[in-house]
C-alpha positions as CSV (number, residue, x, y, z in Angstrom):
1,X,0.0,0.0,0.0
2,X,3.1,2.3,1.2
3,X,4.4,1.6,-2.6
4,X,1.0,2.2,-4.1
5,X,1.2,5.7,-2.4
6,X,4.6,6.7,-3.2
7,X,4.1,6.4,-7.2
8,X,0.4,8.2,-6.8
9,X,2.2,11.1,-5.2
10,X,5.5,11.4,-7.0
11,X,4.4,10.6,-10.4
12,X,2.6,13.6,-10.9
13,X,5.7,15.8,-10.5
14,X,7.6,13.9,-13.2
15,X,4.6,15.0,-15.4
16,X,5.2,18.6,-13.8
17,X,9.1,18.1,-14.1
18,X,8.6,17.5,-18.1
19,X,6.2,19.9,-18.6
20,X,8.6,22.9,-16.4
21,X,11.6,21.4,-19.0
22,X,9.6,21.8,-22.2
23,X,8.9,25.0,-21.3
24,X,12.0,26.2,-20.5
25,X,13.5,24.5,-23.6
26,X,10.5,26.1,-25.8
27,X,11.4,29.5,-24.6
28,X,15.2,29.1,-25.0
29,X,14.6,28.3,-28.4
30,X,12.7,31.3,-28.9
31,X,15.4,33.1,-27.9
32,X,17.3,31.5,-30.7
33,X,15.2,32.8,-33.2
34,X,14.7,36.2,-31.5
35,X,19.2,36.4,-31.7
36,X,18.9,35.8,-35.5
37,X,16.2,38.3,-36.1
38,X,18.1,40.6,-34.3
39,X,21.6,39.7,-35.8
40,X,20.0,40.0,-39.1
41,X,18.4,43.3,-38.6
42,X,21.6,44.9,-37.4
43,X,23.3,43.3,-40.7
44,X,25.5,41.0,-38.1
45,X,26.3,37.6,-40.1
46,X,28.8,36.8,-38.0
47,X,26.0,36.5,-34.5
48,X,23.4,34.9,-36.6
49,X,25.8,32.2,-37.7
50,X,26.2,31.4,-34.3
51,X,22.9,30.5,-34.0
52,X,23.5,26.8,-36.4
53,X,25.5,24.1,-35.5
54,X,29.3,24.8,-36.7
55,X,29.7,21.4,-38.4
56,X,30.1,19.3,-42.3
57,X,27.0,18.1,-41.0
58,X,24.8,21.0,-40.9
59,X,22.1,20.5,-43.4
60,X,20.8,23.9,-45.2
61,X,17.8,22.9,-47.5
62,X,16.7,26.0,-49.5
63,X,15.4,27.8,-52.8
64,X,18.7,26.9,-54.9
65,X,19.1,23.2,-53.5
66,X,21.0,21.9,-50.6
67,X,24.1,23.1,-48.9
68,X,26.2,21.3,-46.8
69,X,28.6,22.4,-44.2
70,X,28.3,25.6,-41.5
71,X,30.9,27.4,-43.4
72,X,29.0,27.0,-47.1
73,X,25.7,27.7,-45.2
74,X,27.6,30.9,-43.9
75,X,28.6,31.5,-48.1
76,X,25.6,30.9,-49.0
77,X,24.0,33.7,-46.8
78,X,26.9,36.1,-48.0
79,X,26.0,35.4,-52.1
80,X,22.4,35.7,-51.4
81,X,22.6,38.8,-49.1
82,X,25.7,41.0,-50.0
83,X,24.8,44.3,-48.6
84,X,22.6,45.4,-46.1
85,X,20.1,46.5,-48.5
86,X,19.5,42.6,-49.2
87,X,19.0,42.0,-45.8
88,X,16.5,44.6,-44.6
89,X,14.4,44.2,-41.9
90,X,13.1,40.7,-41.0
91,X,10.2,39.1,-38.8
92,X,9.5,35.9,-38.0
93,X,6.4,34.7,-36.9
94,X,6.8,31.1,-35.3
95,X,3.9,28.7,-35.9
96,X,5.0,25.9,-33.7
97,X,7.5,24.4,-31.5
98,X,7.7,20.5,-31.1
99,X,9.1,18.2,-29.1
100,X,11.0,15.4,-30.8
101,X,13.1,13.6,-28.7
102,X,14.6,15.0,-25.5
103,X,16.9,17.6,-26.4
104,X,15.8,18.1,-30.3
105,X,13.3,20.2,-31.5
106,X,11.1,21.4,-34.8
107,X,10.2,24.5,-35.1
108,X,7.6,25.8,-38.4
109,X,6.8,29.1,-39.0
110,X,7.4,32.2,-41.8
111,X,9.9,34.9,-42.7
112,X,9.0,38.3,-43.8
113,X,11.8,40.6,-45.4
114,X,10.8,44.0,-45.9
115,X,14.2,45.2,-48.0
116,X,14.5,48.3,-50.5
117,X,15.5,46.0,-53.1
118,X,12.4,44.3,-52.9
119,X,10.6,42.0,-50.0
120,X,10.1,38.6,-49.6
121,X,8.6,36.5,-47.7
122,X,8.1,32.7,-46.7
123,X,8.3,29.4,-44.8
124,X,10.7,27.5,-42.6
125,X,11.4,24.6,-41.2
126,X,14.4,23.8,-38.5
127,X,15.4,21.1,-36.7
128,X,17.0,22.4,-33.1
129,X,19.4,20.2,-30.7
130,X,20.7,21.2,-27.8
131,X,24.6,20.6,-28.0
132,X,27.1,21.2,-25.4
133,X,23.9,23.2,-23.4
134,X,23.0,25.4,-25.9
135,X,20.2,25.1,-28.6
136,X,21.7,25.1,-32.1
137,X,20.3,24.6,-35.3
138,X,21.5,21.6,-37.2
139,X,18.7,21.7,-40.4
140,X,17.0,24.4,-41.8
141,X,14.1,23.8,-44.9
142,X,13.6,27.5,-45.9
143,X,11.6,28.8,-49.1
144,X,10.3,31.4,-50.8
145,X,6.3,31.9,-51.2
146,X,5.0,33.6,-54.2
């Protein structure tokens, strides 16, 4: 009976205990996207890099195909945006934020890019793990909606 009591009292709190952590890792990850958006509207590469996983296995799926690699993800960004003009101002707006597996993420939502060279907009797709305690990006399915 003694056992019976224990698990009807402490089994709720690993519910609350998971729930507290999937929070906390929600919010942290919005803070991930709120660093890009602000790295990108003060034309700083460099900090929104820091945001994806700095590996060969970094997967960037976009517009003009796939690109391997933090450093050609990071090329990538500098062909498409070369001057601050291309990168204006951007928004996100995040959809939703799910739980895969402990530690890794999705998150879906859509980009707005208001730019004097003319704005765009579209849809994303990441994939989040948290490595070495901090939430990094280690896939990213971005495209362009007409």
């Amino acid at each position: 009976m003694k056992k019976v009591l224990f698990l009807l009292l402490v089994l709720p709190l690993f519910g609350i205990a998971q729930t507290t952590t999937e929070q906390e890792d929600r919010a942290a990850i919005a803070q991930v996207l709120s660093t890009q958006q602000t790295a990108w509207n003060n034309f700083d590469i460099e900090l929104f890099m820091e945001t994806y996983w700095k590996s060969e296995e970094l997967t960037f799926y976009g517009s003009a195909g796939v690109v391997k690699g933090w450093q050609k993800t990071l090329e990538r960004y500098q062909k498409s945006y070369p001057t601050q003009e291309h990168f204006g101002h951007l928004e996100f707006v995040t959809n939703d934020i799910s739980k895969i597996t402990d530690g890794a993420y999705t998150v879906m939502g859509e980009y707005h890019l208001t730019r004097p060279v003319g704005d765009t907009h579209g849809i994303f797709m990441l994939v989040l793990k948290k490595i070495d305690g901090a939430w990094k990006i280690i896939a990213d399915t971005s495209c362009k909606v007409e």
